[in-house]
NUNUNU-472581 format. One record per residue: residue number from 0; residue in three letters; x, y, z of N, C-alpha, C in turn. Coordinates in nm, 2 decimals, padded with zeros to 4 digits. Example, Ala and Ser with C-alpha at 12.3 -4.5 7.8 and 13.67 -1.06 7.14 Angstrom:
2
<rec resi="0" resn="ALA" n_c1="01.32" n_c2="-00.57" n_c3="00.78" ca_c1="01.23" ca_c2="-00.45" ca_c3="00.78" c_c1="01.32" c_c2="-00.33" c_c3="00.78"/>
<rec resi="1" resn="SER" n_c1="01.28" n_c2="-00.22" n_c3="00.71" ca_c1="01.37" ca_c2="-00.11" ca_c3="00.71" c_c1="01.29" c_c2="00.00" c_c3="00.79"/>
***
This chain:
80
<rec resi="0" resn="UNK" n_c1="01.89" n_c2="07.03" n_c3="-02.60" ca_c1="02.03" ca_c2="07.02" ca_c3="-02.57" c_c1="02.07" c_c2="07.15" c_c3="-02.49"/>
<rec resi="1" resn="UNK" n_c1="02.00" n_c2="07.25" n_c3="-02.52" ca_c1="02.04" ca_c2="07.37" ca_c3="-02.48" c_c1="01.99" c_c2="07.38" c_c3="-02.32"/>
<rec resi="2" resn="UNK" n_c1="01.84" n_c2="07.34" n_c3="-02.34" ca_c1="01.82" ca_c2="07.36" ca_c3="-02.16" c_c1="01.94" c_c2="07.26" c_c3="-02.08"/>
<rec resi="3" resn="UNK" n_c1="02.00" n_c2="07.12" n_c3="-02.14" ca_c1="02.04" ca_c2="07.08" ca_c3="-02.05" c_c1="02.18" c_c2="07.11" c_c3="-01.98"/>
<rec resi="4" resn="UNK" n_c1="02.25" n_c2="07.22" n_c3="-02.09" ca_c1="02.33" ca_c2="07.27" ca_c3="-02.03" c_c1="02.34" c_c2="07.36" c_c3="-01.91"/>
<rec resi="5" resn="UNK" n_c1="02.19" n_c2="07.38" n_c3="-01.93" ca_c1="02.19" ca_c2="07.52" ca_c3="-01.74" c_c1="02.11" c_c2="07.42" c_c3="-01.66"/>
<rec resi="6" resn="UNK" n_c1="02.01" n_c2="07.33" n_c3="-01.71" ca_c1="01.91" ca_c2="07.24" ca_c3="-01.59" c_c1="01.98" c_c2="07.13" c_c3="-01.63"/>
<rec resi="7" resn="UNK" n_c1="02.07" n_c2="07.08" n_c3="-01.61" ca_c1="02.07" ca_c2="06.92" ca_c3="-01.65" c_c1="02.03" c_c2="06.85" c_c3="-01.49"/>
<rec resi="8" resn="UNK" n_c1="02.00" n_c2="06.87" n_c3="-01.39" ca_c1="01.91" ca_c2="06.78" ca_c3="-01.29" c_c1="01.77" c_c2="06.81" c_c3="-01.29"/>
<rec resi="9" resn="UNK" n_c1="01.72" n_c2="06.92" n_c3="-01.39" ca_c1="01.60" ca_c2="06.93" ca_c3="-01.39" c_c1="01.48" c_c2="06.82" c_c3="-01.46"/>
<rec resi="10" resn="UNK" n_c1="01.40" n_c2="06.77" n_c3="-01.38" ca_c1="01.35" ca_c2="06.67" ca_c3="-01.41" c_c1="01.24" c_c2="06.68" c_c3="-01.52"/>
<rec resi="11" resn="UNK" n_c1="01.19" n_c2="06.82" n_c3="-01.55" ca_c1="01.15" ca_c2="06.84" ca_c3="-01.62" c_c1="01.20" c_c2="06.87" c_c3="-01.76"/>
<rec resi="12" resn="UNK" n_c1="01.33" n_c2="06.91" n_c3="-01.73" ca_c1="01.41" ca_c2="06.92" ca_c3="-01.85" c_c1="01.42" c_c2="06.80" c_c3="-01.89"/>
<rec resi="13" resn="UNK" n_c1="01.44" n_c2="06.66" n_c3="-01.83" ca_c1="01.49" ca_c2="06.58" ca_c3="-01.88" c_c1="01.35" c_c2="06.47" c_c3="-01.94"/>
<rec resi="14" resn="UNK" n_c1="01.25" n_c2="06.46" n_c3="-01.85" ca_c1="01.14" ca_c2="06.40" ca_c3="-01.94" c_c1="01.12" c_c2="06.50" c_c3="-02.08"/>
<rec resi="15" resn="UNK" n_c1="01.11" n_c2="06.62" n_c3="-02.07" ca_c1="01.08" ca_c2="06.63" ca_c3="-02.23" c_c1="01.18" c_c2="06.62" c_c3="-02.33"/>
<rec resi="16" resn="UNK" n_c1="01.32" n_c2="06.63" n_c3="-02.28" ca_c1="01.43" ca_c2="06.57" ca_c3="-02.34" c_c1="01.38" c_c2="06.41" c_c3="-02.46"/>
<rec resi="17" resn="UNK" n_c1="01.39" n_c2="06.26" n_c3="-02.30" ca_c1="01.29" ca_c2="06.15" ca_c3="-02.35" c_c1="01.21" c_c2="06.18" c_c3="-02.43"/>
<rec resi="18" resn="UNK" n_c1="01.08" n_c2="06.28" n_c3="-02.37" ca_c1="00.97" ca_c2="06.29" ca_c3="-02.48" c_c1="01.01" c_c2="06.30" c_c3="-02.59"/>
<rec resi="19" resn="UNK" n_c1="01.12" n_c2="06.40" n_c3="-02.66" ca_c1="01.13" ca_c2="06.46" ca_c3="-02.82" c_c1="01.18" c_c2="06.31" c_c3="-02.88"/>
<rec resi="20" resn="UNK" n_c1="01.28" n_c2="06.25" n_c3="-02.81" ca_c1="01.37" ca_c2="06.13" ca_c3="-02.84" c_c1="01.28" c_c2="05.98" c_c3="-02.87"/>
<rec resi="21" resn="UNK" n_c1="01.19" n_c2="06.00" n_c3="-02.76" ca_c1="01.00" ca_c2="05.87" ca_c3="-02.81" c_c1="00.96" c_c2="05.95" c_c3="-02.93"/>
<rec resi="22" resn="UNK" n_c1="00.93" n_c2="06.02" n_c3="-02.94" ca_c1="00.87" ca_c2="06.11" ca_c3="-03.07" c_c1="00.97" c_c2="06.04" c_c3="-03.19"/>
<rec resi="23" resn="UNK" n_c1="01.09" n_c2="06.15" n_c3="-03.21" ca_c1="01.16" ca_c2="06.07" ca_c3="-03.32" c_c1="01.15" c_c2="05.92" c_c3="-03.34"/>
<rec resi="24" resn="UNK" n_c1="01.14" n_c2="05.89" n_c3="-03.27" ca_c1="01.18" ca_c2="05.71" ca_c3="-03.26" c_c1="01.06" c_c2="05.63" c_c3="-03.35"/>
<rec resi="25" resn="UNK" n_c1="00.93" n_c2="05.71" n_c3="-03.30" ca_c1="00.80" ca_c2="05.66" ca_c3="-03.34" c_c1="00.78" c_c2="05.69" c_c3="-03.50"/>
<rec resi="26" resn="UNK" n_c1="00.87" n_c2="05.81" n_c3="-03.56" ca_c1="00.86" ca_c2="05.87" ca_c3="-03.68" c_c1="00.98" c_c2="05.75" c_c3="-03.74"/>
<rec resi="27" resn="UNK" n_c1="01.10" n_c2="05.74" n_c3="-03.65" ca_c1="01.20" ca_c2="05.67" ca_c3="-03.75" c_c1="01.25" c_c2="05.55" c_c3="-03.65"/>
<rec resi="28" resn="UNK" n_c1="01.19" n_c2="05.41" n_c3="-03.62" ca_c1="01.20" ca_c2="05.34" ca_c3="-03.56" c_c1="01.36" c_c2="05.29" c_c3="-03.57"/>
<rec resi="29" resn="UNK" n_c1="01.40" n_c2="05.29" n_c3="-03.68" ca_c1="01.54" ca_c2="05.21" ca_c3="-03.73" c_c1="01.63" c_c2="05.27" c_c3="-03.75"/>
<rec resi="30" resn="UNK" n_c1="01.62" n_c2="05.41" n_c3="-03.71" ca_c1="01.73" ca_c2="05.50" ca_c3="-03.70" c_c1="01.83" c_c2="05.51" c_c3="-03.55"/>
<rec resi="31" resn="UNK" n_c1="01.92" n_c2="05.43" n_c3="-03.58" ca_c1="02.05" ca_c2="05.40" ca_c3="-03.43" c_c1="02.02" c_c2="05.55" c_c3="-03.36"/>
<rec resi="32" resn="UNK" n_c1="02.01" n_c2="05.67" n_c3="-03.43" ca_c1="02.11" ca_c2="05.79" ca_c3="-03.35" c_c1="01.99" c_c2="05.83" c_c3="-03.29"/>
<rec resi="33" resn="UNK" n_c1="01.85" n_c2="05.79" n_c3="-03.34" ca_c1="01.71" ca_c2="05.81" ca_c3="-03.20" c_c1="01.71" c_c2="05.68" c_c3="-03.11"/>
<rec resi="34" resn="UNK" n_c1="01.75" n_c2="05.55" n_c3="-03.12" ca_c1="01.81" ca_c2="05.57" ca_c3="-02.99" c_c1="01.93" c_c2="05.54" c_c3="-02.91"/>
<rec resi="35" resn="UNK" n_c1="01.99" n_c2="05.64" n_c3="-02.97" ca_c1="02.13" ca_c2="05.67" ca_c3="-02.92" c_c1="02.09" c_c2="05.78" c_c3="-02.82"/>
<rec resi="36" resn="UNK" n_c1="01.98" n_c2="05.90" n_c3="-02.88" ca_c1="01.94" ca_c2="06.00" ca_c3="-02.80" c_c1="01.86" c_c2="05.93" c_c3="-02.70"/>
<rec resi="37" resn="UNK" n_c1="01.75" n_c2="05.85" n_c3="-02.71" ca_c1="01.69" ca_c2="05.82" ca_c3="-02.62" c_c1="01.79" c_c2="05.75" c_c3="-02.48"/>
<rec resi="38" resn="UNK" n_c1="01.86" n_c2="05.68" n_c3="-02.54" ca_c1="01.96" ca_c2="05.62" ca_c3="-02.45" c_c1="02.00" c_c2="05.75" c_c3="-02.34"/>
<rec resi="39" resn="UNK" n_c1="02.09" n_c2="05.84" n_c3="-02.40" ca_c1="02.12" ca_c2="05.93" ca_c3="-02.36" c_c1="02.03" c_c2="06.04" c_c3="-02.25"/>
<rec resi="40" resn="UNK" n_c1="01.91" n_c2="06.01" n_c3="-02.29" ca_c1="01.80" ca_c2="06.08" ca_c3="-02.22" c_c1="01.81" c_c2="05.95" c_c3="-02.10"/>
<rec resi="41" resn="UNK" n_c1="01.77" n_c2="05.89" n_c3="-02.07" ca_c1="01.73" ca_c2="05.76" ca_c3="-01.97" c_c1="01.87" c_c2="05.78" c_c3="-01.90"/>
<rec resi="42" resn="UNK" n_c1="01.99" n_c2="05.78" n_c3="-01.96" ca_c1="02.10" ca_c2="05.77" ca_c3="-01.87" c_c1="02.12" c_c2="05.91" c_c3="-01.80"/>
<rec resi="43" resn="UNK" n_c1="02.12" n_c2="06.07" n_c3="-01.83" ca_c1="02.06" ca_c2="06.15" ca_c3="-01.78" c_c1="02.00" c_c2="06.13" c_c3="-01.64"/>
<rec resi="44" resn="UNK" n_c1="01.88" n_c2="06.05" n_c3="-01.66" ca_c1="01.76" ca_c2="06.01" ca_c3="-01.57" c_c1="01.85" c_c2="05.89" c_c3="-01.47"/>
<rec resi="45" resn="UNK" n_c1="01.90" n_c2="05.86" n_c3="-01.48" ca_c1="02.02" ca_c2="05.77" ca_c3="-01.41" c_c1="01.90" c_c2="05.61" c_c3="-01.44"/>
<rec resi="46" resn="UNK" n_c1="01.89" n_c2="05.57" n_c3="-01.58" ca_c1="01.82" ca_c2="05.49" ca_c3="-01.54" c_c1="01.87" c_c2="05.39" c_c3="-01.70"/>
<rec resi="47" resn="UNK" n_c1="02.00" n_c2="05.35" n_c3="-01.61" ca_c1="02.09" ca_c2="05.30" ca_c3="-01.65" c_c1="02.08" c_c2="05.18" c_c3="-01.80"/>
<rec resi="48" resn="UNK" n_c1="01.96" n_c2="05.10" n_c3="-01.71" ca_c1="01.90" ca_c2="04.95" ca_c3="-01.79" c_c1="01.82" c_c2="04.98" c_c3="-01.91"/>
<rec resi="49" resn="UNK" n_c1="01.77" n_c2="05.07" n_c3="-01.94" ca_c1="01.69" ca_c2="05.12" ca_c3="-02.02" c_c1="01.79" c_c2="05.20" c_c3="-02.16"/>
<rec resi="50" resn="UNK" n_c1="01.91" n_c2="05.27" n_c3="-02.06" ca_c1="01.99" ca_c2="05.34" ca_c3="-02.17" c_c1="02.06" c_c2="05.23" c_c3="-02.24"/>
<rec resi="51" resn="UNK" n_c1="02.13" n_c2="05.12" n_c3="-02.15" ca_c1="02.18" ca_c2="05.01" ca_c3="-02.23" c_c1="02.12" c_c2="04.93" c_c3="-02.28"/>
<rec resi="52" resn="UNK" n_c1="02.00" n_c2="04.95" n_c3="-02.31" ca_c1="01.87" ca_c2="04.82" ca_c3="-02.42" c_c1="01.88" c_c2="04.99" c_c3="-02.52"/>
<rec resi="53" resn="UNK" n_c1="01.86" n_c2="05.04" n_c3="-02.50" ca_c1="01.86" ca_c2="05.19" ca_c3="-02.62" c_c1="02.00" c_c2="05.15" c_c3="-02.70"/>
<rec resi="54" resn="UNK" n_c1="02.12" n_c2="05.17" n_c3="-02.64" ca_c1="02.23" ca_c2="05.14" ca_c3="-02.68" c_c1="02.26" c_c2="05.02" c_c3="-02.80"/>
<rec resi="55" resn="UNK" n_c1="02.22" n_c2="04.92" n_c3="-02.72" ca_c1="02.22" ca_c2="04.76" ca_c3="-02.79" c_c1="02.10" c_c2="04.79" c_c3="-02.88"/>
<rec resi="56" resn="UNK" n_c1="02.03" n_c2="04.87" n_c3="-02.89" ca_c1="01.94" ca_c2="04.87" ca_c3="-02.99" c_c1="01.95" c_c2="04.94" c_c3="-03.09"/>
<rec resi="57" resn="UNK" n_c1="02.04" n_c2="05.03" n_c3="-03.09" ca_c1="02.11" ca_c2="05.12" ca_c3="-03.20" c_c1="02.20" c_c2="05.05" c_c3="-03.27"/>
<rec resi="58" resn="UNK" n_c1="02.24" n_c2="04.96" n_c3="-03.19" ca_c1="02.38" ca_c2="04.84" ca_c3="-03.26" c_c1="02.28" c_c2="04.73" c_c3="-03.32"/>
<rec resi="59" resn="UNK" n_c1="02.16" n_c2="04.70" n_c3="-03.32" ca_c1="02.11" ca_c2="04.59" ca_c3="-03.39" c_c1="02.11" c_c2="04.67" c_c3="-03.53"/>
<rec resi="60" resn="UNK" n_c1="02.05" n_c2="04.82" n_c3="-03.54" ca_c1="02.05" ca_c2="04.88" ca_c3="-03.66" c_c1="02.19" c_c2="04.91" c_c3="-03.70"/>
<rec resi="61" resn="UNK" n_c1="02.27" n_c2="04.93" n_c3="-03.68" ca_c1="02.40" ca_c2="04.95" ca_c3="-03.72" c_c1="02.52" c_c2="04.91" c_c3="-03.59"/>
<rec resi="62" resn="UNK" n_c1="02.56" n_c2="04.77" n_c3="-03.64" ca_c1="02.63" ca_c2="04.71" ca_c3="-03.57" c_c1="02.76" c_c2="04.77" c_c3="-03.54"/>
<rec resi="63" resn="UNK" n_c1="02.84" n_c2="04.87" n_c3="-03.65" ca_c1="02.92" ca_c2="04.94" ca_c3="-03.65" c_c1="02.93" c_c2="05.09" c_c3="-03.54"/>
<rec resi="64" resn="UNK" n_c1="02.80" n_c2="05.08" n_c3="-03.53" ca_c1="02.80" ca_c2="05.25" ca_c3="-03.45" c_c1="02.90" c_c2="05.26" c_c3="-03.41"/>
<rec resi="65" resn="UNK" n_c1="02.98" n_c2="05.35" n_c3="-03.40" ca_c1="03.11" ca_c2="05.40" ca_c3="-03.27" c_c1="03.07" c_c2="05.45" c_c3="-03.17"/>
<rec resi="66" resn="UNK" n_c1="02.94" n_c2="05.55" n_c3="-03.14" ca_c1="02.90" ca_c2="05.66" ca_c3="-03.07" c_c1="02.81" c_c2="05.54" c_c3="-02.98"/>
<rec resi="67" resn="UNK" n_c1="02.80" n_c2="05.46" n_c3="-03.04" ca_c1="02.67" ca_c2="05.35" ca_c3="-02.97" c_c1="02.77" c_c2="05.25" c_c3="-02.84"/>
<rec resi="68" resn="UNK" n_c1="02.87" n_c2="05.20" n_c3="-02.95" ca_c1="02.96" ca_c2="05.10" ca_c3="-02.86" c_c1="03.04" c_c2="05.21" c_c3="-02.77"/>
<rec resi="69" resn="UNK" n_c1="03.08" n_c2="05.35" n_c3="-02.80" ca_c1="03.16" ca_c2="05.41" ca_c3="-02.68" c_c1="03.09" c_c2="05.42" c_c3="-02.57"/>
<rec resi="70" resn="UNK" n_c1="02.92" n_c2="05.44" n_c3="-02.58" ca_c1="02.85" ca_c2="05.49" ca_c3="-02.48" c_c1="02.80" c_c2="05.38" c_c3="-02.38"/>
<rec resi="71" resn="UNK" n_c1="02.79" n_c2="05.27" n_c3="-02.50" ca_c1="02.77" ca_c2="05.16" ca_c3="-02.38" c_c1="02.88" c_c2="05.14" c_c3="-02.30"/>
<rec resi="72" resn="UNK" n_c1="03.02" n_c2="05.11" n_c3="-02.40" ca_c1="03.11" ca_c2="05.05" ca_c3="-02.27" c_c1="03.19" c_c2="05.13" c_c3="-02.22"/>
<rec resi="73" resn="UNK" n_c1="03.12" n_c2="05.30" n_c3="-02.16" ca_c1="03.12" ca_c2="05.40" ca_c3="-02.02" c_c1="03.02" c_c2="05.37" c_c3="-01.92"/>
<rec resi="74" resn="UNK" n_c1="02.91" n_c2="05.29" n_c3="-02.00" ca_c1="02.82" ca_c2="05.30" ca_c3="-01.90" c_c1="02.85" c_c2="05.26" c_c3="-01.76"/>
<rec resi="75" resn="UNK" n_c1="02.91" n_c2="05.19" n_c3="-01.72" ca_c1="02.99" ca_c2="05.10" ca_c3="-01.61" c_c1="03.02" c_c2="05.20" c_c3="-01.54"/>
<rec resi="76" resn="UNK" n_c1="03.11" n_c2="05.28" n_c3="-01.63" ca_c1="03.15" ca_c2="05.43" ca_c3="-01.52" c_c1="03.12" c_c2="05.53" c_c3="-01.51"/>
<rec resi="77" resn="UNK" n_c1="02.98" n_c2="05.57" n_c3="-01.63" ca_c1="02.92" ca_c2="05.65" ca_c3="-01.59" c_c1="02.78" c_c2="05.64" c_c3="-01.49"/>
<rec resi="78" resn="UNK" n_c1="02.76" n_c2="05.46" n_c3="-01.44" ca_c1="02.65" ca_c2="05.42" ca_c3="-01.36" c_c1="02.75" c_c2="05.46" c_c3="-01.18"/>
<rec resi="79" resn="UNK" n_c1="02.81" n_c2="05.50" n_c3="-01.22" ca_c1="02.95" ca_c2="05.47" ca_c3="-01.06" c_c1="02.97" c_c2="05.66" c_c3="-01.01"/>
***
């Protein structure tokens, strides 16, 4: 979090970002907020389709998310 505040176009900042965020995920598959982060990494990476299957995938484990449903429905304008 912290590199991405000084490198956020750095590409290497941002695959190991992903990397930590696949890691968690692998340890806690069913946990919304790993891929909430993962989401957040991919969209970062402007790679938009990927963040919104992360997104809808944190809402299969908790249909309630608030952080999940706000992020999808910016994605529109944060893809713009």
């Amino acid at each position: 979090g912290e590199a991405l505040k000084y490198k956020s176009d750095d590409r290497d900042v941002l695959e190991a970002l992903k990397t930590g965020w696949e890691e968690a995920l692998r340890e806690n598959p069913q946990a919304p907020e790993n891929h909430i982060g993962l989401g957040q990494a991919y969209q970062y990476m402007n790679d938009f389709g990927m963040a919104r299957a992360e997104y809808q995938q944190a809402l299969v484990f908790d249909k309630n998310n608030a952080i999940a449903k706000k992020l999808l429905a910016d994605l529109g304008q944060a893809q713009r």
